[in-house]
C-alpha positions in Angstrom: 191.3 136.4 77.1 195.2 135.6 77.6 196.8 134.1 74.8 197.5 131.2 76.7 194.2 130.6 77.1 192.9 131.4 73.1 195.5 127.8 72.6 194.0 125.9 75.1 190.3 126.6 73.8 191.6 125.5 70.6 192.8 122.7 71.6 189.5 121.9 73.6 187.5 122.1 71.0 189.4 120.5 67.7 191.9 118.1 69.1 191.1 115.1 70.8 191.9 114.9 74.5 193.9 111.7 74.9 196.5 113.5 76.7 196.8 114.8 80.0 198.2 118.2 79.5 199.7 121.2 81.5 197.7 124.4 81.2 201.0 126.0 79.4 201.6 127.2 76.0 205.2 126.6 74.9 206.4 129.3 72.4 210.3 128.8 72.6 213.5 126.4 73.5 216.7 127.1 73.3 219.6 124.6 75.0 218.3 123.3 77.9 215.5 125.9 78.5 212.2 126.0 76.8 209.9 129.4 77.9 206.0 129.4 78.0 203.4 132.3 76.7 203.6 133.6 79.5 206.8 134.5 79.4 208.5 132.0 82.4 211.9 130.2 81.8 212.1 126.9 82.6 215.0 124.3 83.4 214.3 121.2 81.4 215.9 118.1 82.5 213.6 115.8 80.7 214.1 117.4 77.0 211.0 116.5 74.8 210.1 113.4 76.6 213.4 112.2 76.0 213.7 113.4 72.5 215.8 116.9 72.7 219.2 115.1 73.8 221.6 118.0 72.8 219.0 120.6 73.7 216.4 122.8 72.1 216.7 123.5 68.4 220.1 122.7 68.7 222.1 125.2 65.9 223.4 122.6 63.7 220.3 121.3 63.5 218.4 124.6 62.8 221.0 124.9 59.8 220.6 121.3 58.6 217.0 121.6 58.3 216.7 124.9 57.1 219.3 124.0 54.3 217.8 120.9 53.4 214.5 122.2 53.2 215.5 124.0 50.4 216.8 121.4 48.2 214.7 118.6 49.1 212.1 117.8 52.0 210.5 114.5 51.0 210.9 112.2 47.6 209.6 108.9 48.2 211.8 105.5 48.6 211.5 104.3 44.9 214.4 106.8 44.4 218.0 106.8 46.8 218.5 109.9 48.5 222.3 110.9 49.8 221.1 112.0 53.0 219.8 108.8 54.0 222.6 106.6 52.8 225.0 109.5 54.6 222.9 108.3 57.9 222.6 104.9 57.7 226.8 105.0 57.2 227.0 107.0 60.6 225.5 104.6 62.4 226.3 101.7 61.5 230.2 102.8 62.2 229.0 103.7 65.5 227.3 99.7 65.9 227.7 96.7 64.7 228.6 97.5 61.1 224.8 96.3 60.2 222.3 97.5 58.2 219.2 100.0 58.5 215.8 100.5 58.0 214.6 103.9 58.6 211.1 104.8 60.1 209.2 107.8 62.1 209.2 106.7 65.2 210.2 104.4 67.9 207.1 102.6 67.9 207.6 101.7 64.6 211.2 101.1 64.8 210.0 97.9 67.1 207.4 97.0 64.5 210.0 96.6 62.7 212.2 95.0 64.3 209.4 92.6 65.3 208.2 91.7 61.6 212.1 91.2 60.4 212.6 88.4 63.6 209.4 87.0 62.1 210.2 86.8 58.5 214.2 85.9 59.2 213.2 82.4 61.5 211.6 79.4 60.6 207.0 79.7 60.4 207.5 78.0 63.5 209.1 80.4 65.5 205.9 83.1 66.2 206.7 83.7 70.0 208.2 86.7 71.6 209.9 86.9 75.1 209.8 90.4 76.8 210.5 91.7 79.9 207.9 93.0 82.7 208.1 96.4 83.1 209.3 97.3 79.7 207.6 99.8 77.0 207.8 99.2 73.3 205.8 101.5 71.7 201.4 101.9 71.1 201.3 99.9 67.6 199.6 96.6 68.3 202.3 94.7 68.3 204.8 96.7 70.7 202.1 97.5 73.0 201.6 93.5 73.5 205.4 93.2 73.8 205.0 96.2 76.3 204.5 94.1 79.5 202.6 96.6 81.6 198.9 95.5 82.1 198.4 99.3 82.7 198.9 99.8 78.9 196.6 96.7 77.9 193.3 98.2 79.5 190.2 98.0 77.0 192.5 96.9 74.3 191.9 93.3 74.9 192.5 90.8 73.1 196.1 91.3 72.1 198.4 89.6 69.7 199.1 86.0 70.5 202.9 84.8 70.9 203.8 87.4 73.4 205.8 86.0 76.7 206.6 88.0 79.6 209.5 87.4 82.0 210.9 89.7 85.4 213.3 91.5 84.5 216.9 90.8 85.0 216.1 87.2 86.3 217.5 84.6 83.9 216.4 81.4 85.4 212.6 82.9 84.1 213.7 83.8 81.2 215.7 80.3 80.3 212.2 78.7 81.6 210.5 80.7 78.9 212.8 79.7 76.3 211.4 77.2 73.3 212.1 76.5 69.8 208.8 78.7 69.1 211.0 81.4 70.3 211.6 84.5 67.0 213.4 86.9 69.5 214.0 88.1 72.7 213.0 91.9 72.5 214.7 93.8 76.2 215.8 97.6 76.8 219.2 97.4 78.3 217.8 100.2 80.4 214.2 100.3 81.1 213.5 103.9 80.5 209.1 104.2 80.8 209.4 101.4 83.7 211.6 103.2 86.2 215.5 103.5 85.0 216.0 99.4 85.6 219.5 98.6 84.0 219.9 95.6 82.8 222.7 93.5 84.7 225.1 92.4 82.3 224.9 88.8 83.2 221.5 88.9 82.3 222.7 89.9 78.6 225.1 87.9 78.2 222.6 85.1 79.5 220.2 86.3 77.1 222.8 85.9 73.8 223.4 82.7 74.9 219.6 81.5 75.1 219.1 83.4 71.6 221.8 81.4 70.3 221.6 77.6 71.3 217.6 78.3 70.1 218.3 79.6 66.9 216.4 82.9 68.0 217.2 86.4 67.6 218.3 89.3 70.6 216.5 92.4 69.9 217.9 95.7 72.3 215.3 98.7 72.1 217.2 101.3 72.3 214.8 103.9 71.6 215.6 106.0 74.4 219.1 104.9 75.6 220.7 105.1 72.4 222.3 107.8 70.2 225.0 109.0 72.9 222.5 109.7 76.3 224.3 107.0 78.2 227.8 108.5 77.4 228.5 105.5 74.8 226.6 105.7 70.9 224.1 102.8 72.6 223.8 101.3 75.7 224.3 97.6 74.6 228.1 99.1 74.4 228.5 98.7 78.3 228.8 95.5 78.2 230.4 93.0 75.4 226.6 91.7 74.3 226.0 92.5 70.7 222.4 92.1 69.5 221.1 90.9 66.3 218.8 93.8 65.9 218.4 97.6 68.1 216.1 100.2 67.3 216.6 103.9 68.0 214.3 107.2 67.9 213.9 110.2 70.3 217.4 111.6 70.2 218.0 110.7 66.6 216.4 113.7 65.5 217.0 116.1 67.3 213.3 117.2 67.8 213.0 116.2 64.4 210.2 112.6 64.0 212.7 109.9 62.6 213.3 106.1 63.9 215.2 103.6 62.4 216.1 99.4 62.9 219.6 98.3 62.5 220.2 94.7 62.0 223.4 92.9 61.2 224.1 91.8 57.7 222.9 88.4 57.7 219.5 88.9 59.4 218.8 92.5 57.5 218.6 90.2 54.2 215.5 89.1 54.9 213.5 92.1 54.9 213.3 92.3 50.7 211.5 94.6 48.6 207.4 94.0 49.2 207.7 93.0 53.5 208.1 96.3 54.6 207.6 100.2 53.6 207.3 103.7 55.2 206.2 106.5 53.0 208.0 108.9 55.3 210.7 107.0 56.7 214.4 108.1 55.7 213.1 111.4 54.1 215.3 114.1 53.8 214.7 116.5 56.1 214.6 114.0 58.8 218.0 112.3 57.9 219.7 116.2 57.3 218.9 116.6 61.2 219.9 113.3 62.1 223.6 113.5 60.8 223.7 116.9 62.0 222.9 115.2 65.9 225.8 112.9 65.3 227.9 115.5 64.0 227.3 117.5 66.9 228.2 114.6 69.5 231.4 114.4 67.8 232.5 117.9 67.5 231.4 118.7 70.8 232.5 115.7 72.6 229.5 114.9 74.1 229.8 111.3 75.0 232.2 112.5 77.1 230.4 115.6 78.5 226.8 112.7 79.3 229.4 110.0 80.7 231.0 113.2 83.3 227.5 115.2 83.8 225.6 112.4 84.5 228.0 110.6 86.9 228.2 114.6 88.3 224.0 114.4 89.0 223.6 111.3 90.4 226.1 112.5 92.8 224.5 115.3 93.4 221.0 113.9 93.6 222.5 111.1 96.0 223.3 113.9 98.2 219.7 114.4 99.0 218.9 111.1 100.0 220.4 112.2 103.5 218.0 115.1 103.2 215.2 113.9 102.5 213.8 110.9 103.8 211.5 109.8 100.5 214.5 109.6 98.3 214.8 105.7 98.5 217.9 105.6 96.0 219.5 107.2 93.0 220.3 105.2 90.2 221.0 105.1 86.4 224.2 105.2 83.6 224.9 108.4 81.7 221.9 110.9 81.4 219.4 108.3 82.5 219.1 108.6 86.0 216.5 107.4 88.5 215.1 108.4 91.8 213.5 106.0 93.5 210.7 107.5 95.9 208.6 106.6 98.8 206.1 108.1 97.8 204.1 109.0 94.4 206.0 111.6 92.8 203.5 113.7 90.7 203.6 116.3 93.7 206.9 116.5 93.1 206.8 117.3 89.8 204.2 119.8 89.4 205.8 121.9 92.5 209.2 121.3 90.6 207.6 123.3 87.3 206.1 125.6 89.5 209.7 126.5 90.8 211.3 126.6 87.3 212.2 122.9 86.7 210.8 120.2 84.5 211.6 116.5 85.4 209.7 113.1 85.1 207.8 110.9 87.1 207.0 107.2 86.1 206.0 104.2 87.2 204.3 106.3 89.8 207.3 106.5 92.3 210.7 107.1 90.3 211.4 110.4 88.6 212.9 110.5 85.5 216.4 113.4 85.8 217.2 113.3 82.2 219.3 116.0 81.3 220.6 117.2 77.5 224.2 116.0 77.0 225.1 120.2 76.2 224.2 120.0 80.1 226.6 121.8 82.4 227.9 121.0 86.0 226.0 124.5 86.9 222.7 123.5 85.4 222.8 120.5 86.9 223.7 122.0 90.2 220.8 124.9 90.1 218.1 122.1 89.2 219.3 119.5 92.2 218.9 123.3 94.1 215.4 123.5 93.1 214.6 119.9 93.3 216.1 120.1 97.0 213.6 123.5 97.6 210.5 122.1 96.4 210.9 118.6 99.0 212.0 120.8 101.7 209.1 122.9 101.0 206.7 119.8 100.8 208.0 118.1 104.2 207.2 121.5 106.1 
């Protein structure tokens, strides 16, 4: 019996199968390559599910972990800690100047998020807008703000207060609009329903509504923040400033950390007693996490995701000549979109056959999102394969 095969009995038999996985064992990644048991090298232009966003056990983060391991992994958050008040200074210079909460994921980031809106309007104000097609998390409460029915199957019933809208379409959203209203939760890029970017006089329509209703703009930026669009968050594209954002994935740098920014006068009103994580802003999280920022500093890589990703789209756009199923290309930074004719799940599983690991969601888009290290010859040798592998399938 292979290895390979030893893991996946394991996993049969002790761990509960409420994924769909790949019959690979990962051993190893490195930049933007990650190798399986069986010893094959693969391009990976969708990092840890969005998570990896200046590669594979980037080196500043290998040292920033394994140094901080050895003063301090975890004391709990009766005590302050340097590294976490070290974070929460990073990126708040990099927002809105606001305050954070830290957390472990994104989910909970949103929780959080959610519960602050709650607590910082008037008893009356229970109701949440969200957008069709978005994804919030798996908690209760963001998978009701999650406006995908897909999601809600054998869940039912969900948490009342919950308002979906169509995306980027303000007369709906201004129709959905009451005094009940605590916040209006939107990504600025839908990441799970299909790259959507958020027109910018949506979000400005959006502030505006939040504002003459007394209710608070919340931008989940769990995947588009922390530098993947080439700006710190996404909401910096255009000049609409939230109340709140939330952030995960690339915070870490493979390391499980999330945390909720809100400005000054709305992070008052989570005091001591609403809200807790035992694990949120440990040590060893917040070591990686400055150690990510530090990294997209030194290494200029808001510039290198503005220029690589402006680079791919090109090149994917190319194909769309080629090939007759590519619909469009679309996308900001390292978030980029290809819209397909067809159900892309093929696609992808001949694309990892051939070496290269992308996305497909929403059942016809696939998700090319690169690490920010990623260079104009990567980027070129995975459109290569891409390009192979639909040739191939046409034939």
């Amino acid at each position: 019996m292979t290895a390979t095969q030893q893991t996946i009995d394991l996993f049969d038999k002790y761990v509960i199968g409420n994924y769909t996985r790949l019959p690979r064992v990962i051993v190893k990644g490195q930049g933007c390559y990650f190798w399986d048991a069986d010893g094959n090298k693969i391009l990976d232009m969708f990092p840890g599910w969005g998570v990896s966003a200046i590669g594979h056990c980037h080196q500043r983060v290998v040292e920033a972990l394994r140094k901080q391991a050895g003063q301090l992994i975890h004391m709990d958050n009766t005590f302050y800690c340097d590294p976490q008040g070290k974070l929460a200074g990073l990126l708040s210079t990099r927002a809105f100047g606001g305050k954070c909460f830290f957390c472990n994921s994104g989910a909970e980031a949103n929780e959080a998020a959610l519960k602050l809106a709650r607590l910082h309007t008037p008893q009356k104000k229970y109701k949440f807008i969200t957008a069709e097609g978005s994804f919030h998390g798996r908690t209760f409460a963001t998978l009701t703000a999650t406006a995908q029915p897909k999601y809600h199957k054998g869940i039912m019933p969900l948490l009342p207060g919950f308002i979906y809208v169509p995306f980027n379409d303000t007369q709906s959203l201004e129709a959905a609009m009451s005094d009940e209203v605590a916040a209006v939760m939107l990504e600025p890029i839908q990441g799970e329903g299909g790259i959507n970017v958020a027109d910018e006089k949506y979000l400005q329509h959006a502030r505006h509504l939040c504002d003459e209703n007394k209710a608070l703009l919340i931008f989940d930026e769990v995947q588009t923040g922390i530098g993947r669009t080439g700006k710190w968050f996404a909401y910096q594209h255009s000049d609409v400033v939230p109340d709140i954002i939330t952030m995960a994935k690339s915070l870490g740098g493979g390391t499980a950390i999330g945390a909720m920014m809100a400005k000054n006068e709305v992070a008052g009103s989570l005091t001591p007693g609403t809200h807790a994580s035992t694990f949120g802003g440990n040590s060893l999280a917040c070591a990686a996490a400055i150690a990510v920022i530090e990294a997209i500093d030194e290494e200029n890589l808001l510039e290198n995701a503005a220029e690589i990703g402006e680079y791919a789209r090109q090149k994917l756009t190319e194909l769309t000549g080629k090939h007759s199923v590519i619909k469009n290309v679309r996308g900001i930074g390292l978030m980029t979109g290809i819209q397909l004719s067809v159900n892309g799940a093929d696609i992808v599983s001949k694309a990892l056959e051939a070496g290269l690991r992308i996305n497909c969601t929403n059942e016809t888009v696939l998700r090319f999102m690169p690490p920010m290290i990623a260079t104009k010859n990567q980027i070129a040798e995975a459109v290569e394969i891409l390009d192979g592998v639909l040739t191939e399938m046409q034939k």
